[in-house]
N, C-alpha and C positions, 0 to 999 in steps of 0.2 A: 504494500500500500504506500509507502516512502517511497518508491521509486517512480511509480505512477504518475505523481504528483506532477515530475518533470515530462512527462508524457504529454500532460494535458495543455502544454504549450504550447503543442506542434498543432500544426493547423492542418484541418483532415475533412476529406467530406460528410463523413460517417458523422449521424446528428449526434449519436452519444458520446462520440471523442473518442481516442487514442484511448483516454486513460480509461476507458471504460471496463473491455476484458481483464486486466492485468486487475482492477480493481474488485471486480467481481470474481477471479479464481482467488483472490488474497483472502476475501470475504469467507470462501468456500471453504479453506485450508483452515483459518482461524478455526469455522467451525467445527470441521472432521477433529481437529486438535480439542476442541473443548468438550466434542464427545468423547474422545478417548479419555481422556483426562476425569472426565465423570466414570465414566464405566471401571475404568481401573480403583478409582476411590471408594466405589460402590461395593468392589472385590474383595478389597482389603476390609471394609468396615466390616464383611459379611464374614471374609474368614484371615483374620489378625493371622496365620502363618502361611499363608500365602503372598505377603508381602515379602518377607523373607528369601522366599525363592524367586518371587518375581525382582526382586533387587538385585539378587547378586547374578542372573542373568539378563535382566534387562539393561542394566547400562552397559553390558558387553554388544549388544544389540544394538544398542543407540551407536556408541562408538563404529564397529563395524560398517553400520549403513552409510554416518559419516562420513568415513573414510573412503568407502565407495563411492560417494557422490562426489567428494574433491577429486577423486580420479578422474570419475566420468566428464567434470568440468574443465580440467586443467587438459586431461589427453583427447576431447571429444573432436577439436578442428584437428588433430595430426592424424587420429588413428581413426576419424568418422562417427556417423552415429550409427549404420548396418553393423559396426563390428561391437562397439562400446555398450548401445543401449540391450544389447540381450545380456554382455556380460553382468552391468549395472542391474537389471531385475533377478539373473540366476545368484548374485549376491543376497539381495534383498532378499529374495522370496527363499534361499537359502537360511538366511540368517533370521527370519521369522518363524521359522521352524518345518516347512514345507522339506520331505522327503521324497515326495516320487517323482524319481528322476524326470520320467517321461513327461507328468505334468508339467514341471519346471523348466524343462527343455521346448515343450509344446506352447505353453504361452508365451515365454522370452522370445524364441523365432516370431509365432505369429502374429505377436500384439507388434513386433520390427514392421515386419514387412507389410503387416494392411498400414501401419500407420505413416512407415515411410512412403507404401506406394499412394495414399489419399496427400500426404503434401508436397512430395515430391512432382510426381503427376497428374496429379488430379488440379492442384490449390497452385502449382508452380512456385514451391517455398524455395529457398536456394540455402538445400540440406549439407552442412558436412560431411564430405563425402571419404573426405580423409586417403587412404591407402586403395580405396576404392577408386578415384578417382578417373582412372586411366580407362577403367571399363562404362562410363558412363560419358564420354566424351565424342 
């Protein structure tokens, strides 16, 4: 929502502005964040030793995906987003606790490739393409 701000200076035809999406998925995040934030507090009121476990693995978790995601951001223009963004969700959806191979492998490929093939060509977004690059030219 901080960054938006400077969005909404750009002059755009779109009646709602620039800053409209960027301020409305901020809006959305807060919220998905305030429900988890209830539901876990709900947990723990309900059963005091399950905070315990959810502690000493849950901030392994937080850290983890962290760390995933400055990767994803620092190597996404060198190494692209076809090759990065599956590794980033087999992370994630690893490190949330998801085991079966084949599902983890099954969504990370195809939630990539519908979502690169709708912006890449469908929307004409200009994807990093990274290592990829040579085969899309």
């Amino acid at each position: 929502m901080y960054f938006a701000r400077d969005v909404a200076l750009v002059q755009s035809l779109d009646p709602a502005g620039p800053a409209a999406m960027p301020t409305i998925i901020a809006w959305i995040m807060v919220a998905i964040g305030a429900v988890h934030i209830w539901g876990a507090w709900n947990i723990i009121k309900k059963n005091p030793s399950a905070a315990e476990v959810e502690e000493n693995s849950g901030m392994s978790r937080i850290v983890i995906i962290c760390v995933a995601c400055l990767v994803y951001y620092f190597f996404l223009d060198d190494i692209g987003y076809i090759v990065m963004t599956p590794l980033l969700m087999i992370v994630v959806m690893a490190s949330v606790g998801s085991r079966d191979v084949k599902k983890i492998l099954g969504m990370s490929l195809g939630t990539t490739a519908v979502l690169f093939c709708i912006f890449y060509f469908l929307l004409k977004v200009n994807m990093p393409l990274g290592i990829l690059q040579p085969f899309f030219n």
